[in-house]
N, C-alpha and C positions, 0 to 999 in steps of 0.2 A: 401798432395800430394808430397810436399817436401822431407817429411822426407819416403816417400816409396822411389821415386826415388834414393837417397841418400842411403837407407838400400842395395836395391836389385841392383845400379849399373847398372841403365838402359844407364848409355850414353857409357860405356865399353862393358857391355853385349851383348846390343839390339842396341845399337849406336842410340838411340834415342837423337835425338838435345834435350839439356838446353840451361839455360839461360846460363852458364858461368859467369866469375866472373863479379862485381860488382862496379864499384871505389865508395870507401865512398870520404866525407866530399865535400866543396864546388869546383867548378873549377874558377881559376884565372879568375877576367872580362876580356874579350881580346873585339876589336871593331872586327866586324865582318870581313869576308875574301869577301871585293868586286870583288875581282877577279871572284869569282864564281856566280854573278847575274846574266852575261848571260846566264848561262845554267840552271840557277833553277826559268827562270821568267815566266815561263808556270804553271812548278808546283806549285809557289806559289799563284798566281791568281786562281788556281783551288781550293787550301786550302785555301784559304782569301774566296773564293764565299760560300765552305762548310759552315766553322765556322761562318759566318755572317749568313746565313741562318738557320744554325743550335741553336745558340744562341738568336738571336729573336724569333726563330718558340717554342723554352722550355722556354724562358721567357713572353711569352705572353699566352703559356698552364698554366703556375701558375699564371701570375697574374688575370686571367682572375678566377680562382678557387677561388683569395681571395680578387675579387672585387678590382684590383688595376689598376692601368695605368704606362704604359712604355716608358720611353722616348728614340726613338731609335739613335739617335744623341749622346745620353749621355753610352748608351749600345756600341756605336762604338767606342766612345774616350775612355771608360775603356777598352777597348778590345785590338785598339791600343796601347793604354801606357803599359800595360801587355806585350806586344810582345815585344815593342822596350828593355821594360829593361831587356828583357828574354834574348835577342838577345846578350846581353853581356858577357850572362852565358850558350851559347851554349845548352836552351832549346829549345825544342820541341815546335809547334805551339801548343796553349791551343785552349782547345772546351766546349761546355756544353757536359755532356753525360746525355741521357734521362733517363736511367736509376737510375744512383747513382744518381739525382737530384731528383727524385720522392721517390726515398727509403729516402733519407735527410726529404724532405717533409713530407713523412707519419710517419716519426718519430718523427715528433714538429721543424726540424730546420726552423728559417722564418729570422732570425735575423743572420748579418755576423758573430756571434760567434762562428755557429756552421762549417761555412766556417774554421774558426781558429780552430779549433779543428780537422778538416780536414788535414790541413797542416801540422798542429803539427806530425799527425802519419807519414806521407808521410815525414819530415825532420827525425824523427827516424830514419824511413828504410834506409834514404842518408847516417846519420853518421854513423848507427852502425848496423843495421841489413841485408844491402845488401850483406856480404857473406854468411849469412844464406839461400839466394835466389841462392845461387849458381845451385842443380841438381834442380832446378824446369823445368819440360818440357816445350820445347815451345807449344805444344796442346796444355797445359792449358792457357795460353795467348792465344792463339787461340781462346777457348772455352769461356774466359771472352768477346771478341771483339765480338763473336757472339752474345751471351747474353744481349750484351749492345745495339747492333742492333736489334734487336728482335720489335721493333716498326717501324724499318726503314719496313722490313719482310711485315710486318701487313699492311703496308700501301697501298699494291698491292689490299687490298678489296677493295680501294677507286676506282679505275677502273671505276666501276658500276656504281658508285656513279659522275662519273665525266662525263661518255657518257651518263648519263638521265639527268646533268645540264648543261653543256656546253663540245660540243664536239670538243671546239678548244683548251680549256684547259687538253682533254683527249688524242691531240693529241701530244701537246709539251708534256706531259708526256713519252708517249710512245715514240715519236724521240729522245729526253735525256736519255732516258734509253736505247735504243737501241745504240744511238751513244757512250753511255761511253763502254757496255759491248763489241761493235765492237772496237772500239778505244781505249781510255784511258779515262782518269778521266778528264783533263784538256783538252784535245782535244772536248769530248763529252760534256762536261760544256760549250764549244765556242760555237756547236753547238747549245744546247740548248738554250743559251742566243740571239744566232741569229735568229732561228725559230721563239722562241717568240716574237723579233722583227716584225719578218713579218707578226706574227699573228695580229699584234695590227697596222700592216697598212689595212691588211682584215678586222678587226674590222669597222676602221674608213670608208672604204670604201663601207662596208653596213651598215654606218648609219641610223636609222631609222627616218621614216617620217611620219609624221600624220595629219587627218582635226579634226580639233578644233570645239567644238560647245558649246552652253551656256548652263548654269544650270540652269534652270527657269527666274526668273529677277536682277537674282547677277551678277556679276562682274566675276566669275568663268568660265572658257575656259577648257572642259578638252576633252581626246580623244573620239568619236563617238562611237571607236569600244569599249572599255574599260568601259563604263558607259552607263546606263540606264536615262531615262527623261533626255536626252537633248534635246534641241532644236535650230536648223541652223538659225540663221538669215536671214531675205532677204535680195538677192542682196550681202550677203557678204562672201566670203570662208573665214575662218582660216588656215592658216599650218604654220605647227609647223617643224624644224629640228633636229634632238639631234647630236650634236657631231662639230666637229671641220669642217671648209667648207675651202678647198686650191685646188690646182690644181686638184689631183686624184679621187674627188670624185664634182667635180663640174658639172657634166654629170648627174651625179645622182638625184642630187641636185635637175637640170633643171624638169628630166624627173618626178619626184614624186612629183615637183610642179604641174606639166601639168595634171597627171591624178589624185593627189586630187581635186585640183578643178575645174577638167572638161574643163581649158582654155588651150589654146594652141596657142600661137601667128601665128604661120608658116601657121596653119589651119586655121583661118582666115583669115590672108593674103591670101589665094589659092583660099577661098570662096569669098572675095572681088574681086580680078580677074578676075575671072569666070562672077562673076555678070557683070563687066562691059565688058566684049565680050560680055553676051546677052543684052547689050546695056539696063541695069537695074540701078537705080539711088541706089545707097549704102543708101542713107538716107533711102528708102524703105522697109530695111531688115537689120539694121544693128546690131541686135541684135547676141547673140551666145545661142546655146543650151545644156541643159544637164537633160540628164534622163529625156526629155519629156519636162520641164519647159524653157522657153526662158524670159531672161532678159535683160534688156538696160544697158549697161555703170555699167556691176559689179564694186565692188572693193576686194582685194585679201590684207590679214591683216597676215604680216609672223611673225611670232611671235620667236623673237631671241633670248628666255631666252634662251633656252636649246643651243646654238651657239656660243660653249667652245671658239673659235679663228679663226683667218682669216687670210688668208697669202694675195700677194697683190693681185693672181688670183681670192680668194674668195671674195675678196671685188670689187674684178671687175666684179665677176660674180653676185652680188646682186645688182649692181648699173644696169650691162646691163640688170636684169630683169627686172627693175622697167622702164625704157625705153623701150623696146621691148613690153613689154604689154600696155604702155602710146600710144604707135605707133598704135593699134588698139582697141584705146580708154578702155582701162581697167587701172582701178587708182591699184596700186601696194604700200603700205605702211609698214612701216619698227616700228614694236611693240618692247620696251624691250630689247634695244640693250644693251650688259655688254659695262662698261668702253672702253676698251680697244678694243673693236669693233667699237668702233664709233668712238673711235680717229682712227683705221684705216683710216674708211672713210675718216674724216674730211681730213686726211692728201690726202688721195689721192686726193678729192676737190683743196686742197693746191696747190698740185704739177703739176695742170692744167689737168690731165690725163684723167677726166670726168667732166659733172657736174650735180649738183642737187641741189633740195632745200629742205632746211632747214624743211619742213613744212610735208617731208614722214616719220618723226620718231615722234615717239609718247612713252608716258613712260608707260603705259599698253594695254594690248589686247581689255581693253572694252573700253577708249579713241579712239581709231583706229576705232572699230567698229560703237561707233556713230556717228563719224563724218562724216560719212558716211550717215547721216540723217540731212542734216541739218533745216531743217524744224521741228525737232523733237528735244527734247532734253534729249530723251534716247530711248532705242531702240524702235520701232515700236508695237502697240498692236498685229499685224498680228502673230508676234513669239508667239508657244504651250508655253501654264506655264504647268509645273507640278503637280501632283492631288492636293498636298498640298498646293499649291498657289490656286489653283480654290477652295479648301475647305474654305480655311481664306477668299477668296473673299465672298462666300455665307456665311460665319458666320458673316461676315461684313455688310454684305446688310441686313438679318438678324434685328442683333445685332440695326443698323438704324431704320425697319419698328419698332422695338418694342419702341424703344425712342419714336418716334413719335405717335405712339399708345399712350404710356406712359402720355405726355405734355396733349396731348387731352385729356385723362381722370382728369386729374388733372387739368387740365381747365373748362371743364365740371363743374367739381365737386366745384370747386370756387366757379362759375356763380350759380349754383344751392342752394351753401350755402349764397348767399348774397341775391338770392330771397328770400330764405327763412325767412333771414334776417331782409329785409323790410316788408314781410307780418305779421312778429311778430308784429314789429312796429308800423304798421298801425293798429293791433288789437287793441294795445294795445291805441293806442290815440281812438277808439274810443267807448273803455268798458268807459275811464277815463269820456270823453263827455258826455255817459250814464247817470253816476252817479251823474255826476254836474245840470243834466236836473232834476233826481228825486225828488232831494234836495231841487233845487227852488220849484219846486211843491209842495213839503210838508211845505214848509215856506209862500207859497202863500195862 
């Protein structure tokens, strides 16, 4: 394309833009011009967020092709020290292009040699061949940039693909994309960075909540709705929380405690009240109901694996529940706290702020649960087993009658061979008697 433009005189003729000339060989290090940071510190956050995204996002497409792992720490310090020494040489910010990476690829490069071979051509062009590039059009650099984007292009199918999995990550797509082609690049990149901020406090804010129930007679706690053959223990809720518990979502918190396990402090306090204007003794009814069943003095087993951190409001709000429900006789215990959870508390204990005892944390879901029995020393037989567990019990009992069938016959059979035994015997003394009698007789 060179050598047409160059023939026919497109940039005289048709005033078509080239490249224009070229400087060979290297440029003098110079330190860069600080003068000019404040005006280019927009733009360059916007290319520093590009290239970091873009260079992880093509280094984790290969290595993932050829079974490798990436250390993205070690991809940002090479990336850095590339820029700063560029920066001396008045290059251009470096990027992966998706493109010429996967053609390198499908050609066999895997090893930096073929990177050096790379560079080698590209120092060529510096010393000697850049007047050669002189009438190349700029369309044609146009048309290489486009061609190299061409996966960027493609990526608009993901759309679909992003509102059937999550449609809060379909929607920072769309606000980033719309905010760069209204804006700019670096202005719409703020925005985008921002939105997704706030998607990830919506996230935390509808954290999910779940009741816990047992797998037959294991130790295993999993969700109700999610699994098949479980079964609830008596007298005891499980709930579980996923996500971080701090100020904004402690409301939450309260309320999906209250209607998994059917308790609600407030409502009882109301119904206690009530009882005693109709001048009724609490001890008479002091039970609470759910779904038909009424029980004495539940207890409520919150299980805080999944309970990433706690600010101080969260850890006040889990202490005032264990309180509040203690207030109308509901025991509240604290299952599976991380490290770093329970030094909360502990600190907040510290700092006089509440108190409690030592005696509502427990280091698993099933520990929690039996203590809750203590006349028992695992859960109650009343809990369904699983078909599987009722099978093994009848091939057990089973497995028992036939033992004992077994002893019996084998016993039997003893006792029958030792009668047998002695009748021999006894024959036999007295064939021998017989013969001792005939003997004198014929000598007599």
């Amino acid at each position: 394309m060179t050598g047409i433009s160059y023939a026919s005189n497109l940039e005289k003729m048709f005033h078509v833009p080239v490249v224009g000339e070229i400087p060979t060989g290297f440029p003098k290090p110079t330190a860069p011009e600080m003068s000019l940071f404040p005006d280019m510190i927009g733009e360059t956050i916007a290319i520093a967020i590009v290239a970091w995204v873009l260079n992880i996002g093509i280094a984790e497409i290969l290595a993932k092709k050829h079974d490798q792992e990436i250390d993205a720490d070690q991809e940002l310090v090479a990336l850095g020290s590339a820029h700063v020494f560029g920066s001396f040489f008045s290059c251009f910010p470096g990027c992966n292009a998706l493109a010429r990476s996967l053609v390198q690829e499908n050609m066999g490069g895997v090893t930096q040699l073929a990177g050096l071979f790379s560079c080698t051509i590209v120092l060529v062009v510096m010393l000697w061949l850049g007047p050669l590039l002189y009438a190349l059009p700029n369309s044609v650099l146009a048309a290489i940039i486009l061609v190299c984007l061409k996966g960027m292009y493609l990526q608009y199918y993901d759309l679909k693909l992003l509102w059937s999995v999550s449609k809060l990550d379909w929607l920072v797509w769309l606000v980033t994309w719309l905010a760069v082609c209204l804006t700019d690049v670096d202005i719409g990149l703020g925005i985008g960075v921002t939105f997704n901020l706030l998607t990830l406090i919506a996230r935390t804010q509808l954290a999910p909540a779940a009741a816990l129930a047992q797998a037959g007679r294991s130790e295993v706690y999993r969700d109700s709705e999610l699994y098949e053959k479980l079964s609830e223990p008596d007298d005891v809720k499980v709930f579980k929380f996923t996500g971080p518990l701090y100020y904004t979502n402690k409301l939450r918190f309260k309320s999906k405690l209250a209607v998994l396990t059917g308790v609600e402090p407030k409502a009882i306090k109301k119904r206690i009240k009530k009882q005693a204007k109709r001048k009724l003794k609490v001890s008479e009814d002091s039970s609470w109901s759910d779904s038909g069943r009424s029980f004495s003095k539940p207890c409520i087993v919150i299980d805080c694996s999944a309970i990433s951190d706690v600010d101080l409001i969260g850890a006040k709000t889990l202490i005032g529940v264990v309180q509040d429900y203690a207030a109308v006789d509901v025991s509240v215990v604290l299952a599976v706290c991380l490290e770093h959870v329970f030094k909360q508390l502990q600190r907040l204990r510290t700092s006089g702020m509440t108190m409690f005892s030592d005696s509502i944390f427990f280091p698993t879901v099933h520990d929690a649960v039996t203590s809750s029995y203590p006349q028992h020393k695992e859960v109650p037989l009343t809990v369904m087993h699983d078909q599987a567990g009722a099978v093994s019990e009848v091939a057990a009992a089973e497995n028992g009658i036939k033992g004992r069938r077994k002893q019996e016959n084998e016993k039997n059979t003893s006792s029958n061979i030792e009668k047998e035994k002695g009748a021999n015997e006894r024959g036999v003394i007295s064939t021998t008697n017989k013969y001792e009698d005939d003997e004198t007789h014929l000598y007599m």
